[in-house]
N, C-alpha and C positions, 0 to 999 in steps of 0.2 A: 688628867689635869693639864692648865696650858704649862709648856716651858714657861723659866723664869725668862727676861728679857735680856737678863745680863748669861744664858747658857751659850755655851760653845752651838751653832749650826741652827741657833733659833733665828736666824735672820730668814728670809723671805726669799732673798737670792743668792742663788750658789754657784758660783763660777766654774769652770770647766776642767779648770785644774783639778787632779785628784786631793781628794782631804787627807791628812794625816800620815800621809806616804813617804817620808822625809822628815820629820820629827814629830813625836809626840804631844808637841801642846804648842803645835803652831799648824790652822790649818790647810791652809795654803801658802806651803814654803815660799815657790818661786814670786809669786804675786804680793807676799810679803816684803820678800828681799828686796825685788823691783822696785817697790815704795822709796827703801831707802837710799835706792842708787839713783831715783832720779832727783831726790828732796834737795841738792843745791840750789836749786832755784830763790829759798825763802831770802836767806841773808840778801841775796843783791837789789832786793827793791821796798824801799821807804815807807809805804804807805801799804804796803801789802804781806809785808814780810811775815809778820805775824799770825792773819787768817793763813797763807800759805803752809807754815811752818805748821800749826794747828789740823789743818788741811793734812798732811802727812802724818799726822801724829793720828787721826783719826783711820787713816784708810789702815796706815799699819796697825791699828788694832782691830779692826774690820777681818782684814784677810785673816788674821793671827786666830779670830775668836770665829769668824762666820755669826755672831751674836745680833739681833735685832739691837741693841741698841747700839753698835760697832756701826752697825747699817744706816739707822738714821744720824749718828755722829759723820758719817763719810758722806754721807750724801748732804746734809747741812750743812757744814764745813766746805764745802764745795757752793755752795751756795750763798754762803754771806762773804765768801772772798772774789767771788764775782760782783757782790754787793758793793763791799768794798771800793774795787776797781771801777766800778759805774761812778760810784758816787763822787770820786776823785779825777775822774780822768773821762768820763762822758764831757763829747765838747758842748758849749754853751748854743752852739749857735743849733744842735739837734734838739735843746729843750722843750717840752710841748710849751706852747703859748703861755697857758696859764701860769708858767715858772719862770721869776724874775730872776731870781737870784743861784747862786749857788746852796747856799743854805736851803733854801727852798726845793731846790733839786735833792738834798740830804734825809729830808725828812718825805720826801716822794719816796725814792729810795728804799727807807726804814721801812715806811707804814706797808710798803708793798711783799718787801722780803718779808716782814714778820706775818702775812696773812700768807704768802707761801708757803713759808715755817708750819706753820698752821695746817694748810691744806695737804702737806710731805705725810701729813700723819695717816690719811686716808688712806691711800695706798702705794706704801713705802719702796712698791715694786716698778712703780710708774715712774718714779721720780729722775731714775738715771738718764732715761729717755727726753723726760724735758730739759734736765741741764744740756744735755748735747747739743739741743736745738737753739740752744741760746748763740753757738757756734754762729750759726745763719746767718744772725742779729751782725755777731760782730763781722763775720766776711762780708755782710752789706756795707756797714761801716766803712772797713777797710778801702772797699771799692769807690765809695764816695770819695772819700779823702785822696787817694790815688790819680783821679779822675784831675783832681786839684793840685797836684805835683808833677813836677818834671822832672825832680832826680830820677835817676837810673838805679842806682844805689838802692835808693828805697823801695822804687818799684822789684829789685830782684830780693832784697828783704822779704817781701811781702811774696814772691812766689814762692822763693823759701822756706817759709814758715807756713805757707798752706799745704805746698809738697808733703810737709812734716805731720800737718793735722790728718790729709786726706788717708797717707800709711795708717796713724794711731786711728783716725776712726773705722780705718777697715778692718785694723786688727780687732776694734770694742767688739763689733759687729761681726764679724768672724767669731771670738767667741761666743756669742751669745748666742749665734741661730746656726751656726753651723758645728756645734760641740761633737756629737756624734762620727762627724767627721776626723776631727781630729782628733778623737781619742780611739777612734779606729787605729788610728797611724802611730799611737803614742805619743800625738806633740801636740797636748792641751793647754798651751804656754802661751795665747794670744791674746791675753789683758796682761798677765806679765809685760808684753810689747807694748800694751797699750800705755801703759805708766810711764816709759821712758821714752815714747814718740811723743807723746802730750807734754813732758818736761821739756821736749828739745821741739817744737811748736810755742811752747811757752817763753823761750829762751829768744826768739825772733821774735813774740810778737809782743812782748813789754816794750823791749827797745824803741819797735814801731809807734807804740801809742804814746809812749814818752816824745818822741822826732814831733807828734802831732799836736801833743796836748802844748810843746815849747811854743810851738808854733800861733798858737791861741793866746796862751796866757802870759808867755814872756815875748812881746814882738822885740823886743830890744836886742834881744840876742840870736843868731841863727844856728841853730840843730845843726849839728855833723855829724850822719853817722860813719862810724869806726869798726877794725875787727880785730881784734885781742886774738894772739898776740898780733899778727900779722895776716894781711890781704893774701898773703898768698901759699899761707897752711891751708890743711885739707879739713881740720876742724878749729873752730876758731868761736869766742867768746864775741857777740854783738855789742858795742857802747854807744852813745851820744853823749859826742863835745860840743859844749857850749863856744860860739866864737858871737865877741859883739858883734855887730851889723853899721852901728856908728856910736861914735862917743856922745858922750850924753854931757850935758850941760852943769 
């Protein structure tokens, strides 16, 4: 008979961490915990907070069950908070043609996630591979807009924050095709890494797209960015300050 959807290890894919080795009704302790040690991210942004926070509530029941439907919540959830993020903070002037508006841009958006939605169902195992690649998309972005600034500031933001991606995608990819390896050596703990590179990649590149999207939509004011507490700790929290640019009438 099939497993239920909702069984513990019915999901499709199975990370390289050992299961059940560490507690009983958690299957993948370390990639568990990892979850929730990189989940600060949700509170600090606006318009995201939510799918993000949702986002972590998902992968942590994901690793906890190994369960197909743990699988398509993680992988979903990862998917409409990119949606999210697009739909908000895509700048106007990359619109295709046919999109006048923002609103417009909203329901492109929608109509598209929700046929990807759709499409995740086919083969649930394929799915992590194309969110990754969405990466591309946005280091394209990055690049353009970059091309377009002369802060220093920013431009080392953005090496930053890719420095951060390039580590966490090698560890996804480490685990995934290289497992045998490293449970040869006993240290099958390289999406564990991936969880908390991709928190701290995500920590530099909101900021960034925040610096850009001011840039667009408020020209009144000029983006600053800042670093919590101080420029000259060795770990430090990214902001953007608002400074007018001139007094308004």
């Amino acid at each position: 008979t099939m497993p239920s959807i909702f069984s513990y290890q019915s999901a499709e894919v199975d990370w390289c961490e050992g299961n059940f080795e560490r507690s009983a009704v958690i299957a993948e302790y370390y990639n568990t915990v990892s979850v929730g040690a990189s989940g600060g991210q949700a509170g600090a942004r606006r318009h995201s907070a939510l799918p993000l926070l949702l986002a972590g509530i998902f992968s942590t029941y994901f690793h906890m069950t190994l369960s197909y439907v743990g699988q398509l919540l993680d992988e979903l959830s990862i998917l409409w908070t990119l949606a999210v993020a697009y739909a908000f903070w895509y700048p106007r002037v990359y619109f295709p043609r046919c999109i006048k508006s923002r609103k417009h841009f909203f329901w492109l958006s929608g109509v598209t996630t929700v046929i990807s939605t759709l499409m995740s169902f086919i083969k649930p195992a394929f799915n992590a591979y194309v969110l990754n690649c969405i990466a591309f998309h946005l280091l394209y972005l990055t690049w353009r807009e970059l091309k377009k600034c002369s802060d220093k500031r920013v431009h080392r933001m953005a090496a930053v924050m890719v420095m951060w991606w390039v580590l966490a995608i090698s560890s996804w990819i480490s685990d995934r095709w290289l497992c045998g390896l490293w449970q040869a050596i006993n240290f099958p703990y390289f999406h564990s890494f991936w969880h908390v590179l991709i928190a701290m990649s995500l920590l530099y590149c909101c900021p960034l797209v925040i610096y850009f999207d001011v840039s667009y939509e408020m020209p009144s004011f000029k983006p600053k960015l800042g670093y919590w507490p101080s420029d000259s700790w060795p770990v430090v929290v990214p902001y953007i300050a608002l400074e007018e640019s001139h007094k308004q009438c």
